[in-house]
N, C-alpha and C positions, 0 to 999 in steps of 0.2 A: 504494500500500500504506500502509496504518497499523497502528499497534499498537492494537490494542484493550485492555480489561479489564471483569473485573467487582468488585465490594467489596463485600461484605456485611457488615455487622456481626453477629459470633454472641452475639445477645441472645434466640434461641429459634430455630424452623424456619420455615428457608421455605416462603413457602405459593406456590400458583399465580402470582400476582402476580410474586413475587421470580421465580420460574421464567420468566415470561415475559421477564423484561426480562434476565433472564441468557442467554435463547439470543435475544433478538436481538441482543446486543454480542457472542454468539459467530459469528452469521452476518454481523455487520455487518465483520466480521476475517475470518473465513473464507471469504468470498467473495471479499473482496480479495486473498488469499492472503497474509496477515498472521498477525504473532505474535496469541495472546491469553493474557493474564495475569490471574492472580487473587490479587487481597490482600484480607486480616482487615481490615477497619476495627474492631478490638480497643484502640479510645483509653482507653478509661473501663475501667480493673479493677474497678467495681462492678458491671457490668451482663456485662460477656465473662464465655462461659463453654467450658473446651474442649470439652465434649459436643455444644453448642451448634455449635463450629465443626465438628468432625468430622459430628455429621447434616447439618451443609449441604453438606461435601465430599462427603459418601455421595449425597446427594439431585441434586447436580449433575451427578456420575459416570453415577447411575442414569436421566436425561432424555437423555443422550447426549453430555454437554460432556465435554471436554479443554486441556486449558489447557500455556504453554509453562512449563514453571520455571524457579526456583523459586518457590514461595506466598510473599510478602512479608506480614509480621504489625507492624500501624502501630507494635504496643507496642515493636519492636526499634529504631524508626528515631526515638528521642524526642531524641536528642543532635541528629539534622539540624533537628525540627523549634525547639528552643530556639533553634539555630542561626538561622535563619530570623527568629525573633522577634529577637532580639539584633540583629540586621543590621535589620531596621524600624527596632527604638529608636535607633539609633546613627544613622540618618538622620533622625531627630526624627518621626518617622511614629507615633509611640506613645504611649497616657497613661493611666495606674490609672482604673479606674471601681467603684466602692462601690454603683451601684446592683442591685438584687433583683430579678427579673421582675415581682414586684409591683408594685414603686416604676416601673418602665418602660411596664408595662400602666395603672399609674392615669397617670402623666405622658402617654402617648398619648391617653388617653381625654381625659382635662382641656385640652391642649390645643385653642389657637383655631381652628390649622390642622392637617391632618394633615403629617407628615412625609415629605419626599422620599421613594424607595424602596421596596422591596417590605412586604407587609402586615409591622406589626410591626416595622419600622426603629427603631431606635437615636437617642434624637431628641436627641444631645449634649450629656447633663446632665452629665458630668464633666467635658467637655473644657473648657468655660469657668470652672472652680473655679479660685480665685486660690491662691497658694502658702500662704495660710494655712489658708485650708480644705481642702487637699489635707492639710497637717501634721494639720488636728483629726482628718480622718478615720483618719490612720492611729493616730491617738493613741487611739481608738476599739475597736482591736484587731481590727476588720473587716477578712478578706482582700481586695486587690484584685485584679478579672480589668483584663489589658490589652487594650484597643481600639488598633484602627485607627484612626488622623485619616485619614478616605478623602479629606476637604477637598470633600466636597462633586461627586465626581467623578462627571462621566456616564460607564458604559460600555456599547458595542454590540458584542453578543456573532450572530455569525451562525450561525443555530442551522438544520443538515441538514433538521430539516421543518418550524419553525415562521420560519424567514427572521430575517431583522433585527432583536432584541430589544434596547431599550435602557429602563437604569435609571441612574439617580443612586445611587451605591452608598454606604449608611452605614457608621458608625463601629464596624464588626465585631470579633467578639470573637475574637484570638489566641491569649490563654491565661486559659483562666480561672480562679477565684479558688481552684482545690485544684491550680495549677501545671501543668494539663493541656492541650496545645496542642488549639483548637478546633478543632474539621472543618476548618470553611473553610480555616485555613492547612495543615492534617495533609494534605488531600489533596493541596492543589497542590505541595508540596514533593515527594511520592510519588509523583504522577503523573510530575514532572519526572526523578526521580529513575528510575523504572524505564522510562523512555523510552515514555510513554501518547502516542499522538499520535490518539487519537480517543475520546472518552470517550461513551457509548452509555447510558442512565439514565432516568429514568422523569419526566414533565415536570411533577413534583410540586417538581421541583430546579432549573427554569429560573430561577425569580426569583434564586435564588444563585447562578447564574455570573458574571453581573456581579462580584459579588465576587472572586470565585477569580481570573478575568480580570486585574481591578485588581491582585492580592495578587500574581500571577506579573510581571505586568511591575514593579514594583516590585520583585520579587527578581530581575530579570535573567532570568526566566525563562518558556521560550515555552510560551504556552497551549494546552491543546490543542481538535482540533475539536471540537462535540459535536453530539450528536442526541439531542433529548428528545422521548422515546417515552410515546403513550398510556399510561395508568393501566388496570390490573381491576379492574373493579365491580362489586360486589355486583350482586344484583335490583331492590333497592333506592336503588340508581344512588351511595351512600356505595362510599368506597374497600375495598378487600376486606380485611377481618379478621375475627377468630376469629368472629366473632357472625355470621356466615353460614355456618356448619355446617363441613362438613370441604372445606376451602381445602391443606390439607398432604396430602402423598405417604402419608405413616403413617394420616393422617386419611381419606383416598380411598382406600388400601389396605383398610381395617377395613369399609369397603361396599363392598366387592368392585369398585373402580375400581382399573386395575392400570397400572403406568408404559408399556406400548402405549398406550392409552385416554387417558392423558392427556396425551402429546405428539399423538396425531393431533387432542385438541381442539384445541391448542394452534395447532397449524398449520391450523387451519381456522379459528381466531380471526384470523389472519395473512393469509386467503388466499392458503395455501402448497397446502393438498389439502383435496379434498371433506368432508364433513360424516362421519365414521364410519370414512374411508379411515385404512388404516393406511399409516405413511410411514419411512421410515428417512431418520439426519443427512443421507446422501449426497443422499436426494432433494430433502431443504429447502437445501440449499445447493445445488443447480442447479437450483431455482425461484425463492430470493428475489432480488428488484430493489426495492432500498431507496426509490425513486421511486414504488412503491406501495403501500409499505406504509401500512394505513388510518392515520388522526391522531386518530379517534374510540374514546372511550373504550372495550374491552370489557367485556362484562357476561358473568361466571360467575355459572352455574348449575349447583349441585351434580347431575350423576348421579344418573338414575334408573336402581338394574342388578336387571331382572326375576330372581326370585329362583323 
């Protein structure tokens, strides 16, 4: 048995995609005969919104998910995650960085070599600033985000369908520079915290586990399993967003596509039942075997409903 969960961030509605990967962390629990849990990933008050989260409670409810309580919301648990960062720094694991996604996008670029790590890695221009250029900067009036000193660390994450992943994990950002703990730390504290022992997610997210990995044993804290699952694809084989027509429950609703029609797609994207077959939770969960589920990306295509 494991704990499962799902996290959404409520920064608008989920579309098909997000649906898909929320009931397979719900069968991936269910099968086992496991808790499953569902938190807000609501870090950023500029972008959460509660309308936002209530339609995705609604839209979850409505595919057939259940979940154990209660809903954990990141925004209540921000004491653990400083927490967590204070305990890095206080082992010397931590150091201010001044740089902009610009200044990090032109420094990868300009660099001779690319840097260890996943695309986009952190390529440690702060961490070697002497103490007096650390002073100008703050003399500057520039907020700093804090990093992770990873030191250069390899981690092998073994991942339920893609096996043995290993990366050199960079100088990741903790909290960044408006005092907001970053993902990477916010999850792994929350995970540990409400007892996640299998984390189920879309494998747009593998190259970051290495990180999370590093960032839990480092806080004493045990990682959990994971299984990173196919992406939905457009037609156009790009990842699925707004720009491929109606992707959302309210959006396939307005063309007469109705929440039967779109979990029996769903499960015939899965190889759970036939192409049209209608299917009830009870019967996907006495057909799924996580051993075959496909690893290849799916491809939605919107609904043709003869009128």
């Amino acid at each position: 048995m494991a704990t499962g969960r799902y996290a959404p961030s409520p920064t608008g509605a989920l579309h098909v995609g997000n649906l898909r990967t929320a009931l397979l962390a719900w069968l991936f629990a269910r099968t086992a005969g496991s808790r499953f849990l569902l938190r807000i990933d609501d870090l950023d008050p500029a972008d959460a919104r509660p309308e936002h989260e209530a339609g995705q409670l609604a839209d979850l409810l409505a595919i057939g998910l259940d979940w154990d309580p209660p809903v954990l919301r990141q925004s209540e648990r921000r004491e653990a995650h400083d927490a967590a960062v204070e305990a890095l720094a206080g082992a010397g694991r931590t150091y201010e960085c001044w740089c902009t996604r610009r200044e990090i996008r032109e420094e990868i670029t300009n660099a001779a070599a690319a840097p260890h790590g996943p695309p986009g890695a952190y390529p440690g221009t702060c961490r070697t600033l002497t103490g007096a250029q650390r002073a100008a900067r703050r003399a500057e009036g520039r907020p700093a985000a804090l990093r992770l000193d990873a030191g250069g660390e390899q981690v092998t994450v073994h991942d339920r369908l893609h096996g043995p992943f290993t990366l050199v994990v960079d100088d990741v950002v903790l909290r960044r520079n408006d005092g907001i703990a970053a993902y990477n730390l916010a999850t792994v504290v929350d995970d540990a915290h409400q007892g996640v022992e299998e984390v189920v997610r879309g494998d747009d997210l593998l190259e970051s586990t290495p990180r999370q990995v590093l960032l839990a044993r480092l806080l004493g804290l045990r990682p959990p399993a994971y299984a990173h699952v196919p992406l939905v694809v457009g037609t156009d084989g790009a990842r699925l967003a707004k720009r491929h027509g109606a992707v959302t429950l309210a959006e396939l609703a307005a063309t007469g596509v109705g929440i039967d029609e779109v979990r029996s797609r769903l499960a015939a994207g899965l190889g759970l039942a036939g192409k049209s077959e209608a299917v009830t939770m009870a019967t996907l969960v006495d057909r799924f075997d996580p051993s075959r589920l496909p690893v290849e990306p799916w491809t939605w295509a919107v609904p043709v409903v003869a009128r």
